[in-house]
Steps between C-alpha positions, in 0.01 A plus 500: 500500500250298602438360851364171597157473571391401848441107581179424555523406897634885531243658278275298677589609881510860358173502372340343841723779712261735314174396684624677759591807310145539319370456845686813648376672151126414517518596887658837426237581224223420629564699829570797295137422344336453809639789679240722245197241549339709816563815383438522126116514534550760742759717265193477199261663782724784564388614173134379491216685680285181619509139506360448239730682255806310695389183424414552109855709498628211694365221221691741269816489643524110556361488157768655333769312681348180403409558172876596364606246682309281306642598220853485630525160664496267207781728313704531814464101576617451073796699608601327812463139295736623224744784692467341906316547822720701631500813246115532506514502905660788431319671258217471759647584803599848335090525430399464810748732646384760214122413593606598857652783499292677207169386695610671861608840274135491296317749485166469368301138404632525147832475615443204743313321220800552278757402710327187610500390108843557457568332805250167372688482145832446690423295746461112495715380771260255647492301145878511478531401822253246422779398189777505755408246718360300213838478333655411843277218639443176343140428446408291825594806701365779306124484708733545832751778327153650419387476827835647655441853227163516607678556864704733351235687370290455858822601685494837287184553613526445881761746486397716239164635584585548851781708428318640294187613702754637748660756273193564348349619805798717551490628096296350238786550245732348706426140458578558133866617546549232718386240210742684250761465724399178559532398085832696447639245816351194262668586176791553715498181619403363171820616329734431693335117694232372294636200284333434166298246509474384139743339311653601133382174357121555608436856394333496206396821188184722600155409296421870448214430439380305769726727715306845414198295536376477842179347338725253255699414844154390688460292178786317568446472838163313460681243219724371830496133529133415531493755787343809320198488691680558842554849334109588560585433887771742504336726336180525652701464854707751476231772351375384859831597677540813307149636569608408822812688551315797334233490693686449883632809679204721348218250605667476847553856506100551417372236727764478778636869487863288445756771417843396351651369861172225563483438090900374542451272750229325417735467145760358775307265567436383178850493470552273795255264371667484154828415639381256767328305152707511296809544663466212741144287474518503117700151460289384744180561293617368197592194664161464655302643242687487136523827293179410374278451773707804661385802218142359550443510858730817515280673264145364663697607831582875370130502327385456908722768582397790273131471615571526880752779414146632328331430799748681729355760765796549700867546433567124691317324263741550235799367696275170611435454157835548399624250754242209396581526119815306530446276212422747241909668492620189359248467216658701254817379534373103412289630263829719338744179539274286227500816271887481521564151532345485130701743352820428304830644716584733212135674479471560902560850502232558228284259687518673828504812313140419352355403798618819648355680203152282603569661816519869399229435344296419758673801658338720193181361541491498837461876569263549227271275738630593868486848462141505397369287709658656813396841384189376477468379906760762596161721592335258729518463939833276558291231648262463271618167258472612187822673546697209458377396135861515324548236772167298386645567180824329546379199714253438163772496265744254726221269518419504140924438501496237755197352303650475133869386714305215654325403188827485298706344743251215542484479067840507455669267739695339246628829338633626796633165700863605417492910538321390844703201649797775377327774707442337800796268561741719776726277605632551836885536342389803331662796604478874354 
């Protein structure tokens, strides 16, 4: 028999209730992720005899999480376009409860390093997510909806690395079981609350070959719409975030003497500032601003940011720096609401799933040039300034991506009127 399919006003109220859903999700997963962020340098070490060897066997580690979930992203975002959201939020919450659990019961490095590329092929939650809310939010609201997961994701990591720097100075492993928990309490609440978020009529059959492609999938990515180029700015800022988040709690812990308690507060605060932007000043700044003028300050802003982080000879100087780079947490998400806003409805989950192939990427690479150069320094006096040169590093490649996002933006005005008048329009009437 077959049953009447929803009117449209009902699917449509359904599918908004479900911002609030994918909220809850992102904010449970990304707790569980930073819960492991203070203490996952420090587990490497534990079997490492100097610096030096834990930050190559560190590079190694966050290599091999990034570089299967290269691979994994575009094929998982293929299969939440033609089977749902909701099935592949699944999929990963199960890896990253595996990741967990195996990675607090390793062993040796070889284990760690396999686990974590287990963990990377399953996992690629953020891109779904991504999907979710793209599905859910008509085009004029996706920059805010945007801004609101990027809260998500800072609200994880306010709580997260706190709690996790807490256990771990009780029990290095413990932080671990914690996250696992954590992911088993997701796909828990997956099953039995999360809505699907896209409808029969808009799934559509995989492209193996584009889907097996990660490479194929970046293709694709750069044909969007006359905004291609925007990809080099994602790209070459988030090799600068990566580096970044590979680089933090060691470099603190070498110049500072930060163990896993100071290194998860001072990812608090990061977390504070990422809600506060995008949580609550975000509409404001695309009102003010536009999405375009937004991703280039934000990225000159950030650019700033890495260098005095460089600069840094005391512990306080992160957090003021930290506190004065307000603009630079809503860049990505203006820059990520024209990348959308030119994709077709039916193609966002391999869209978002290609940028966050672009992203693991970055995450591959990133190591491979972290880990070096912080080896390299890892030897010298903690005041002396050559120890913060993955921090040079990064501040050089957001201003070559604040440079090539203020050249395009100023070339292609005409290209991007609608994405951008789409992306910065927030009505006041909005609502989650």
């Amino acid at each position: 028999m077959n049953h009447p399919a929803p009117a449209p006003e009902q699917q449509s109220k359904g599918r908004s209730a479900g911002i609030g859903f994918i909220m809850i999700t992102v904010l449970i997963d990304m707790i569980s992720i930073g819960l492991i962020i203070p203490v996952l340098p420090a587990l490497v070490g534990s079997f490492t005899r100097n610096p030096v060897e834990q930050a190559w066997w560190y590079g190694a580690v966050a290599f091999a999480f990034g570089f299967a979930n290269f691979i994994g992203s575009p094929l998982l975002g293929a299969l939440s376009d033609r089977y749902g959201r909701r099935p592949v939020l699944l999929l990963g919450f199960c890896g990253l409860a595996l990741n967990f659990f195996a990675t607090a019961l390793a062993t040796s490095l070889w284990m760690l390093v396999a686990v974590r590329l287990v963990g990377g092929a399953m996992q690629a939650n953020a891109a779904v997510a991504n999907a979710y809310v793209a599905d859910i939010t008509p085009p004029e609201q996706r920059a805010r909806r945007f801004g609101m997961l990027g809260a998500m994701f800072g609200m994880g990591f306010i709580l997260g690395p706190v709690m996790g720097g807490i256990l771990g100075a009780i029990n290095l492993h413990l932080p671990f079981f914690a996250a696992g928990s954590l992911a088993i309490l997701n796909w828990l609440y997956g099953y039995f609350v999360l809505p699907e978020s896209l409808p029969l009529e808009r799934r559509k059959p995989i492209q193996w070959r584009t889907a097996v492609n990660p490479v194929a999938s970046l293709r694709k990515l750069n044909q969007l719409k006359g905004v291609g180029p925007l990809v080099a700015v994602i790209a070459l800022a988030s090799l600068a975030q990566f580096i970044l988040h590979t680089s933090w709690v060691l470099s603190n812990s070498f110049r500072f003497g930060w163990g896993p308690g100071e290194n998860g507060w001072s990812l608090f605060a990061v977390g504070v500032m990422s809600v506060i932007v995008q949580g609550f000043l975000l509409k404001h700044f695309l009102r003010w601003f536009g999405a375009r003028k937004l991703a280039a300050i934000g990225l000159a802003s950030g650019a700033v940011a890495y260098f005095l982080w460089g600069m840094a000879t005391q512990g306080w100087m992160m957090y003021a720096v930290i506190g004065c780079n307000v603009l630079a947490f809503g860049a990505m998400a203006a820059v990520q609401s024209l990348i959308s806003n030119s994709a077709e409805a039916h193609n966002q989950g391999q869209t978002m799933g290609a940028v966050s192939s672009l992203n693991s990427l970055m995450a591959v690479l990133a190591p491979m040039l972290g880990a070096p150069l912080l080896a390299t320094v890892s030897h010298l006096p903690p005041h002396d300034w050559r120890v913060g040169a993955p921090f040079f590093f990064c501040a050089a490649l957001q201003a070559a991506a604040a440079v090539l996002a203020m050249r395009y933006l100023m070339t292609h005005k005409a290209t991007l009127a609608a994405a951008a008048a789409a992306a910065s329009s927030v009505p006041d009437s909005a609502t989650p």
